[in-house]
C-alpha positions in Angstrom: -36.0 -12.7 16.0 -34.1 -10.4 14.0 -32.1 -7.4 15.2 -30.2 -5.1 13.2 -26.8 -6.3 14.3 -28.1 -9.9 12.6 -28.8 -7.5 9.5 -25.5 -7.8 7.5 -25.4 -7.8 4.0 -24.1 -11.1 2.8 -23.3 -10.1 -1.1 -25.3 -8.4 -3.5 -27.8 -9.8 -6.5 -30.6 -8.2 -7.8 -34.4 -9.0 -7.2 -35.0 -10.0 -10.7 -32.2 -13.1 -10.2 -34.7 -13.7 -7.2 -37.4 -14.0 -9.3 -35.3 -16.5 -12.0 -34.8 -18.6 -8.9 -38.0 -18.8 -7.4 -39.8 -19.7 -10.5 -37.3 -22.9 -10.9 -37.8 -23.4 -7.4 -41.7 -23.4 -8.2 -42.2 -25.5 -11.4 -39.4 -27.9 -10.0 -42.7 -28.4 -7.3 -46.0 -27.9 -9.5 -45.9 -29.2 -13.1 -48.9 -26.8 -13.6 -46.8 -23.5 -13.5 -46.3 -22.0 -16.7 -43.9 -18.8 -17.6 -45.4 -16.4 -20.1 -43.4 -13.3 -21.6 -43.7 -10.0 -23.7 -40.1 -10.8 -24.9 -38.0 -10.3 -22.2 -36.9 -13.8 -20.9 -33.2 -12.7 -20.1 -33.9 -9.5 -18.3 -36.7 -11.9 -16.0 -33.0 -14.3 -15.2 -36.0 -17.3 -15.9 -33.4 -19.3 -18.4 -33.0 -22.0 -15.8 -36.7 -22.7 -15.8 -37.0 -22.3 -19.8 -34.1 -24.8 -20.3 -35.6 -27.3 -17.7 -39.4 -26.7 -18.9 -39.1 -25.6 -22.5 -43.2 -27.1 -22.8 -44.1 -24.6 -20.0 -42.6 -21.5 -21.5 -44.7 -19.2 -24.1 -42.7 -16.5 -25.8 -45.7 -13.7 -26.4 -43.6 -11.0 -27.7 -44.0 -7.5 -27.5 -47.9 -8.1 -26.9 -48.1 -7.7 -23.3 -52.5 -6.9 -23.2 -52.8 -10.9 -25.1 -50.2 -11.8 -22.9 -52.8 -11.2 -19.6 -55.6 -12.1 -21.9 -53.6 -15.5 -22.6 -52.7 -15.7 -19.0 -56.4 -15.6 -17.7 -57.7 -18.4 -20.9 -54.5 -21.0 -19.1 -55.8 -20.0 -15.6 -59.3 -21.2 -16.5 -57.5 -24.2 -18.0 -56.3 -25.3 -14.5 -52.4 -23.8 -15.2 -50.4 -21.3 -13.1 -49.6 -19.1 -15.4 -46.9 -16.2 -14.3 -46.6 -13.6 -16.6 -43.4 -11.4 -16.9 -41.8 -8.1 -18.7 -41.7 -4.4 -16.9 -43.4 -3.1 -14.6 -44.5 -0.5 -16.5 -45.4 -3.0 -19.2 -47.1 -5.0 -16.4 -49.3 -2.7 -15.1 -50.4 0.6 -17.0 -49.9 -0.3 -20.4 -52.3 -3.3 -19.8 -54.8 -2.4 -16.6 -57.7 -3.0 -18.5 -57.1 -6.3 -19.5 -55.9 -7.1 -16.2 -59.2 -5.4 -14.6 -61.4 -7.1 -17.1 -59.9 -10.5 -17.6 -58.0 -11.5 -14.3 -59.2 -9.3 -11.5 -63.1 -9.0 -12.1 -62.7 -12.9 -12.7 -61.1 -13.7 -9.6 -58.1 -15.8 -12.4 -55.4 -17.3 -10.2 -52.9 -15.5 -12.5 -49.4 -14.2 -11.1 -48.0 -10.8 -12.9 -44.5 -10.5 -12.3 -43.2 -6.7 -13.2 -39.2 -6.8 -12.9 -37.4 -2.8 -13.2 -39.6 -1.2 -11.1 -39.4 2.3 -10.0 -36.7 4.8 -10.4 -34.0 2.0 -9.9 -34.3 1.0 -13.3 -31.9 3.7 -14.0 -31.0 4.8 -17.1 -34.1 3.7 -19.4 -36.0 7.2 -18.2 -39.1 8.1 -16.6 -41.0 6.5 -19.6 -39.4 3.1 -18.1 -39.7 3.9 -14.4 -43.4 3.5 -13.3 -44.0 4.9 -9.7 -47.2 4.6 -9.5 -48.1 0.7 -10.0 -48.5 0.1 -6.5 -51.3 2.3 -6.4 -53.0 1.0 -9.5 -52.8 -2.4 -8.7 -53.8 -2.0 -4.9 -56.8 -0.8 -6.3 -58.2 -3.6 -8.1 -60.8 -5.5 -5.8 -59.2 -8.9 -4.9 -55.6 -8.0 -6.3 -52.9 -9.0 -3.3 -49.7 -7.0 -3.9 -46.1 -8.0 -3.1 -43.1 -6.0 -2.9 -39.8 -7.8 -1.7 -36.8 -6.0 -0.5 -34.1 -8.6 -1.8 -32.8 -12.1 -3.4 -33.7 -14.0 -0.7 -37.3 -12.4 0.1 -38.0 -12.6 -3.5 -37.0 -16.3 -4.4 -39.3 -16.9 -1.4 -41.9 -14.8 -2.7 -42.6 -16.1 -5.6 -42.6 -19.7 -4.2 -45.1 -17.9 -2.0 -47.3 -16.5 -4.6 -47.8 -20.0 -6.3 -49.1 -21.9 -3.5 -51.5 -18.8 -3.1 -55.1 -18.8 -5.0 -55.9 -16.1 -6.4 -54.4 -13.0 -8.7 -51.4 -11.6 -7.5 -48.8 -8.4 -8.4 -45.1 -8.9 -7.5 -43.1 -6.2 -7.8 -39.3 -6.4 -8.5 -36.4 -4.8 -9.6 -33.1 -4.4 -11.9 -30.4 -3.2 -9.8 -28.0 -5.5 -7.7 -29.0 -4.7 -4.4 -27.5 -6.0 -0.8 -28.6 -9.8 0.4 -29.6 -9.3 4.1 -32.7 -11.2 4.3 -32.1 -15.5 5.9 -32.4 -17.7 3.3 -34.6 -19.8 5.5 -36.7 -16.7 6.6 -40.5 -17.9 6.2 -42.4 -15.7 3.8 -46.0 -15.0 5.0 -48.4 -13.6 2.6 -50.2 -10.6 4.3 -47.5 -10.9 7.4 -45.2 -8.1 7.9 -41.9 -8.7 9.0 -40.0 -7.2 12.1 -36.6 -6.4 11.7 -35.5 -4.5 14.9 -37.7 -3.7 18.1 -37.8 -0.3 19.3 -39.7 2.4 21.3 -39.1 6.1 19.6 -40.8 5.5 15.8 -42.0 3.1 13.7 -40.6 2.7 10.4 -42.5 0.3 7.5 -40.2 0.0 4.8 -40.6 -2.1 1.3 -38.8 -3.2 -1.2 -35.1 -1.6 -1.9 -35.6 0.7 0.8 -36.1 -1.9 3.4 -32.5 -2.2 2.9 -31.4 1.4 3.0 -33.9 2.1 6.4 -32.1 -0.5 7.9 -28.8 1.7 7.5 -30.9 4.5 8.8 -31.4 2.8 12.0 -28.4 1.9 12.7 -27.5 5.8 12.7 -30.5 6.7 14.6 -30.1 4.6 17.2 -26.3 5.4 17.7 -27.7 9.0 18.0 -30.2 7.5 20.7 -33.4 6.9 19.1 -34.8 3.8 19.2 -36.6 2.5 15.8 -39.4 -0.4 15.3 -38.3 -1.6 12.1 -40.4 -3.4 10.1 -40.6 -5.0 6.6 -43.9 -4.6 5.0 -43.8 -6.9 1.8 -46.9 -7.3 1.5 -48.9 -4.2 0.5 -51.8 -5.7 0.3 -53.4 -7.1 2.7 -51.5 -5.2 5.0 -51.0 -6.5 8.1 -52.7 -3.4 10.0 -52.7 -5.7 13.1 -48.6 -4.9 12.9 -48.7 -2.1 12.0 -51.7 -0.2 14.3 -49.4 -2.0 17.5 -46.2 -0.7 16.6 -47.7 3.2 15.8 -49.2 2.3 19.5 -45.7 1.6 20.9 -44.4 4.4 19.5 -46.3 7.2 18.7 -44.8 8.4 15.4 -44.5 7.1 12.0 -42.4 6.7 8.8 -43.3 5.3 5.5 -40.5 4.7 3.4 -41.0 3.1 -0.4 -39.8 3.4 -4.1 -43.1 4.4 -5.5 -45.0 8.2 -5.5 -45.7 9.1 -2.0 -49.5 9.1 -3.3 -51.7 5.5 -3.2 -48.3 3.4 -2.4 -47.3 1.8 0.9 -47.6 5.2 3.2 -51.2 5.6 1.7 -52.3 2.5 2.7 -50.7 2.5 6.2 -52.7 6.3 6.7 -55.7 5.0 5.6 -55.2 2.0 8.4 -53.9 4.6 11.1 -56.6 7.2 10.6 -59.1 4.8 10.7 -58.1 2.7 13.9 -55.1 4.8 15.4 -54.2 8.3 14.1 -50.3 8.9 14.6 -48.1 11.9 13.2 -46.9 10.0 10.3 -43.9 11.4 7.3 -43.5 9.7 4.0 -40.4 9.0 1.8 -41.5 8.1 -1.7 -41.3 10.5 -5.0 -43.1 13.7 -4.3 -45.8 13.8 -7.3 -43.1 13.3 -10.4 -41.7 11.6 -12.9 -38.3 10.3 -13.0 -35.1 10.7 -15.6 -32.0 8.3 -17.0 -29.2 8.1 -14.3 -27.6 5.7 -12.1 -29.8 4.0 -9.7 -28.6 5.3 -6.4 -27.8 8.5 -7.5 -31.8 8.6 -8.6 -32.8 7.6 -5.1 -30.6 10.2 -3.2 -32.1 13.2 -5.8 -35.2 12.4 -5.4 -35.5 12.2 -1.6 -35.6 8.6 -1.1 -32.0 8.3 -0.2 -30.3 6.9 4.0 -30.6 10.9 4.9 -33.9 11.7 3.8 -35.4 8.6 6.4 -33.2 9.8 8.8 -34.5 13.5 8.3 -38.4 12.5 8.4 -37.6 10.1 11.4 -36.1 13.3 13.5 -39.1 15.4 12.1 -41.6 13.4 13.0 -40.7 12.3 16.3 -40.4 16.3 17.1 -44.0 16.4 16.0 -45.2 13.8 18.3 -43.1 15.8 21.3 
């Protein structure tokens, strides 16, 4: 069981080198897996796979809608084909191939979106999609993965491969803190408890899994007790974990690095209204677009930062009374 004391960050990599691992990891296991991308095979850390399976890469370039149409053809052909460039790339500059050609088909293709939200910094709001989550949650059959560090993502992907079926993982650019086992099991559609506690639920995902864990180390110092939990998988969403912990504790926090609309606290509202409703606050970028700056200095403007989780958790355990 993990606790937060066991929650120390070991060193820091980004998700993306995650990635670069777990796809060695993966076609060192199935020769059947096969890298495709829109020409960004250094940014995606996957040289260790290239040099090792040079047959198994295909270089697309900057032609990411054949790239999913491509994808799909080598799915049919009985491959595992991962593609891999921006999320932004990944998702909204080609959703209707990816509706038409791998979703509506049921292809067993894997789209891998590295630079994800607002951590990508300094490329801009053109760069920083915040609202793929939400797009791709919504595709019928579509399971969608967001991992909250090296370790989570390496497994991830390894995850993701032995999987049937079309999948989004989500990743990003920044080095970020290592806190996750490196023998942790990853369970597709299994959320993750981090810390057991009575006062509020928090379901974090992806970077700020990391930075609600710091949050909950100063609420509970302040005396309130928080059920921490790691929801990397979007969808499914476990709603069995998460309906037992609102249960438990009467009030919660959605916290995730994505608009606060159709993301993770969308789809944990729709499960709560439905089977349990629970006074429930949302950190996530309020209806906007982002800009160029440094990656944590993006998170704290825009409300996503350690005191804004701590702020909604004191709000809405006030509300629950």
């Amino acid at each position: 069981m993990l606790t937060l004391d066991k929650l120390q960050s070991t060193g820091k990599k980004a998700t993306r080198d995650g990635f670069g691992a777990g796809l060695k990891a993966a076609g060192d296991k199935h020769d059947n897996v096969v890298m495709l991308t829109a020409d960004l095979r250094g940014s995606m850390k996957s040289e260790d796979f290239i040099n090792t399976y040079p047959d198994r890469f295909i270089q697309m370039g900057i032609s990411e809608a054949n790239m999913m149409g491509v994808a799909a053809g080598l799915a049919t052909g009985g491959k595992i084909p991962l593609t891999t460039t921006f999320a932004n790339f990944s998702t909204g500059r080609v959703y209707d191939q990816i509706r038409q050609s791998i979703a509506y088909s049921d292809k067993n293709v894997k789209i891998c979106a590295s630079h994800a939200g607002l951590t990508l910094g300094e490329d801009g709001a053109t760069h920083q999609i915040l609202e793929d989550i939400g797009m791709m949650r919504m595709l019928p059959g579509m399971t969608v993965i967001n991992p909250c560090d090296y370790n989570q993502t390496k497994a991830a992907v390894q995850a993701i491969v032995e999987y049937h079926g079309p999948v989004y993982l989500r990743f990003g650019r920044p080095s970020w803190p290592i806190f996750i086992p490196e023998d942790q099991k990853f369970e597709i559609g299994k959320a993750l408890q981090l810390n057991e506690g009575s006062d509020v639920s928090v379901f974090a995902t992806g970077h700020l899994v990391w930075y609600a864990i710091e949050a909950a180390r100063q609420l509970e110092k302040e005396g309130i007790s928080v059920d921490l939990i790691n929801i990397h998988t979007i969808k499914p969403l476990d709603a069995e974990a998460v309906v037992a912990s609102a249960k438990k504790t009467g009030a919660v926090v959605t916290c995730e690095e994505h608009n606060r609309y159709g993301g993770l606290g969308g789809a944990i509202a729709e499960t709560l209204s439905a089977q349990h409703p629970t006074p429930q606050e949302f950190i996530g970028t309020d209806d906007t677009f982002g800009e160029s700056g440094e990656a944590e200095e993006l998170l704290e403007k825009y409300g996503l930062g350690v005191k804004d989780i701590v702020a909604a958790v004191k709000r809405v355990v006030k509300r629950k009374g």
